[in-house]
N, C-alpha and C positions, 0 to 999 in steps of 0.2 A: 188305894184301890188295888184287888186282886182279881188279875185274868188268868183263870184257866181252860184251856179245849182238851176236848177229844173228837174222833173221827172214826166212825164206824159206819157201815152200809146197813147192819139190821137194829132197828130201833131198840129191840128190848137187851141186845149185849150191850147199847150204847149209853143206855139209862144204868145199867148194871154198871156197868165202868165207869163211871161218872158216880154213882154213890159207892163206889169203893174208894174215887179220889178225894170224895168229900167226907168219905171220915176217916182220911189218913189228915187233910187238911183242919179237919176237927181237933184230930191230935195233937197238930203241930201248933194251932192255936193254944189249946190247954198247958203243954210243955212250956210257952212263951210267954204263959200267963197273959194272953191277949185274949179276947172279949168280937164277938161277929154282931152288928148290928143288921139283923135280919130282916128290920122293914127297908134297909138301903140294898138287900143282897136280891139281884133276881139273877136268871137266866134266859138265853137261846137256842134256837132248834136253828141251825140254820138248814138250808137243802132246798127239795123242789118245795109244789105246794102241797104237798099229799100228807094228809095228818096224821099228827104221829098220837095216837089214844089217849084218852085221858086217864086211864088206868096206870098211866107210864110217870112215878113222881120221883122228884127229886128233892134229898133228904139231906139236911148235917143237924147233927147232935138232935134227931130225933124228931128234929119240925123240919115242916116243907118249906122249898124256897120256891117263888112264885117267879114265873114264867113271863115273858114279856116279847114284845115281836121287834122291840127296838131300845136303845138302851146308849147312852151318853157317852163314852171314853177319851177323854183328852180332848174336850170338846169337838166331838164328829159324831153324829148319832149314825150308830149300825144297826140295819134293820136285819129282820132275817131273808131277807132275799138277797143282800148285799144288791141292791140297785138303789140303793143312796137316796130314794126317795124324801126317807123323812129329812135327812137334812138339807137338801139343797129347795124344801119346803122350809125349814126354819129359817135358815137363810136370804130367801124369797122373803120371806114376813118380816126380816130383821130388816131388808133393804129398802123398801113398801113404802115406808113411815118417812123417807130422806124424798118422797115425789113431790109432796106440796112443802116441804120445808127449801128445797133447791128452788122451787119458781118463789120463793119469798126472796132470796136473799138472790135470786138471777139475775137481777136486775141494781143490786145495789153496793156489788162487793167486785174488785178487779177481777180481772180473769185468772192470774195467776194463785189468789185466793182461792177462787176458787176450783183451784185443780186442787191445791193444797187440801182442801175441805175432800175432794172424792178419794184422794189417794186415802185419807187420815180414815174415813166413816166405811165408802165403799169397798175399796179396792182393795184394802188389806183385810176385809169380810172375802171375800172372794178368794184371796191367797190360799188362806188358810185352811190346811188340810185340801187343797184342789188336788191334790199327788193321788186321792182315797178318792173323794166322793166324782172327782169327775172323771173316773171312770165309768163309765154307765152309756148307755142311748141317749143320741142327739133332742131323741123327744122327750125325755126326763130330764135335759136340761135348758129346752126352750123357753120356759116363762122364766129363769132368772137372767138367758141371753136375753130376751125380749128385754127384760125391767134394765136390766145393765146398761141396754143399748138407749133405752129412753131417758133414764138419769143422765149420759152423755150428752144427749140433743136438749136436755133442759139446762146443762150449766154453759152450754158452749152454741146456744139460744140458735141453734140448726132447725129445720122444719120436719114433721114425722117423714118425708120424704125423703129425706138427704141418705144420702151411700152411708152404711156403717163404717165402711174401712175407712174412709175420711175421720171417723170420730175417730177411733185408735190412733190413727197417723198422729192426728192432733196433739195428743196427751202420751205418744209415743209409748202406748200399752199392746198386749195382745188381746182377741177375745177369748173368752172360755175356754175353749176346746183346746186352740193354741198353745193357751199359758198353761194350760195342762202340761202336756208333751214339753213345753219348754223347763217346767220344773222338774217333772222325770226326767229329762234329759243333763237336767244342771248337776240334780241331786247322785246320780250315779258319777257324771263328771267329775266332781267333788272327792266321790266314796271312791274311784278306781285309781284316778290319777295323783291327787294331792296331797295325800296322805294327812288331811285332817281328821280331829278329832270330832266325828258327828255326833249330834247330841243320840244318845243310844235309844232312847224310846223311838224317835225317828225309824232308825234301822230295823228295831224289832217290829213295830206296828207293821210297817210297809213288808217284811218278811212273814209275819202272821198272815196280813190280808190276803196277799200272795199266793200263799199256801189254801186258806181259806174257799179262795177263788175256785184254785184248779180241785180245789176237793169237790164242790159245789159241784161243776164241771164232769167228774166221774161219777156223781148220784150216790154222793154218801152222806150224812145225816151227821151234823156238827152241834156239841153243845157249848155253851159259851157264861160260865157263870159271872155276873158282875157284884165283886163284893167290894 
């Protein structure tokens, strides 16, 4: 997989700029003797919501690459509004499926099992990538706090009633929002003081987004091709 952006305020220098990188990236392909699988290749506009023409296309080696409003990368789907919807919607449907499978086994397996079971299915669904997508509105991510907090009260057999923060104490986790902030804060801890080796896509991703972010932020129009 190949990511490229650009970042410009007026749509039509930005589509411009963008097929001049894509047939210098044409080039480099042919020079490499490498080959573009162009139903896997699309693109994003990211910015406000104000459309940008459909007059406006984007080209390599002479065919159009098609447009999409959301799009896979290292398993995190980014949408073009960068508020994490789609994925922490896939996510939600990934976790969904573990509600009647936990009251199965709630009743028939020790409790230590089954923490083991939510750290193995849930909790490490939820880690991953939380540094990206739970940055967003508390209200974009209430229905997977809400499912999070009920898959707890169904393995640790609590009533819809019980205090949440009792479930976390339990299984000595944070919720959501927390364990956000708490990996941002690990992941720089790591990157300033210890001088280890972090895995590099890490670095870059979380310094793209970044960037991506505060571009959004000033009202400039971002394309984003995924090949």
């Amino acid at each position: 997989m190949i990511l490229t952006y650009s970042s410009i305020s007026d749509p039509n220098k930005l589509f411009t700029e963008a097929n001049v990188s894509m047939a210098q990236l044409s080039e480099w392909f042919a020079a490499n003797r490498l080959s573009l699988n162009l139903n896997k290749t699309c693109y994003s506009v990211f910015g406000t919501k104000q459309r940008i023409t459909t007059q406006l296309k984007l080209y390599i080696s002479g065919k159009e690459i098609q447009t999409t409003e959301s799009c896979k990368y290292l398993g995190i789907f980014i949408d073009c509004e960068l508020k994490w919807q789609t994925h922490i919607y896939y996510v939600h449907n990934e976790l969904l499926k573990f509600t009647g499978i936990f009251y199965k086994i709630g009743t028939k397996l020790p409790e230590d099992i089954l923490k083991m079971i939510y750290f193995a299915f849930v909790h490490s669904q939820l880690l991953y990538g939380i540094e990206v997508y739970a940055n967003t509105t508390p209200n974009h991510l209430s229905k997977l706090i809400t499912l999070n907090n009920k898959l707890l009260r169904i393995l640790q057999k609590e009533s819809s009633r019980s205090h949440s923060a009792e479930l976390y104490k339990t299984y000595n986790i944070l919720p959501v929002q927390l364990l956000h902030n708490f990996q941002i804060l690990t992941f720089m801890h790591k990157y300033v003081h210890h001088k280890v080796k972090l895995r590099l896509y890490s670095v870059n991703i979380l310094m793209k987004i970044n960037k991506l972010i505060s571009v959004i932020h000033g009202r400039k129009k971002i394309f984003i091709p995924m090949l």
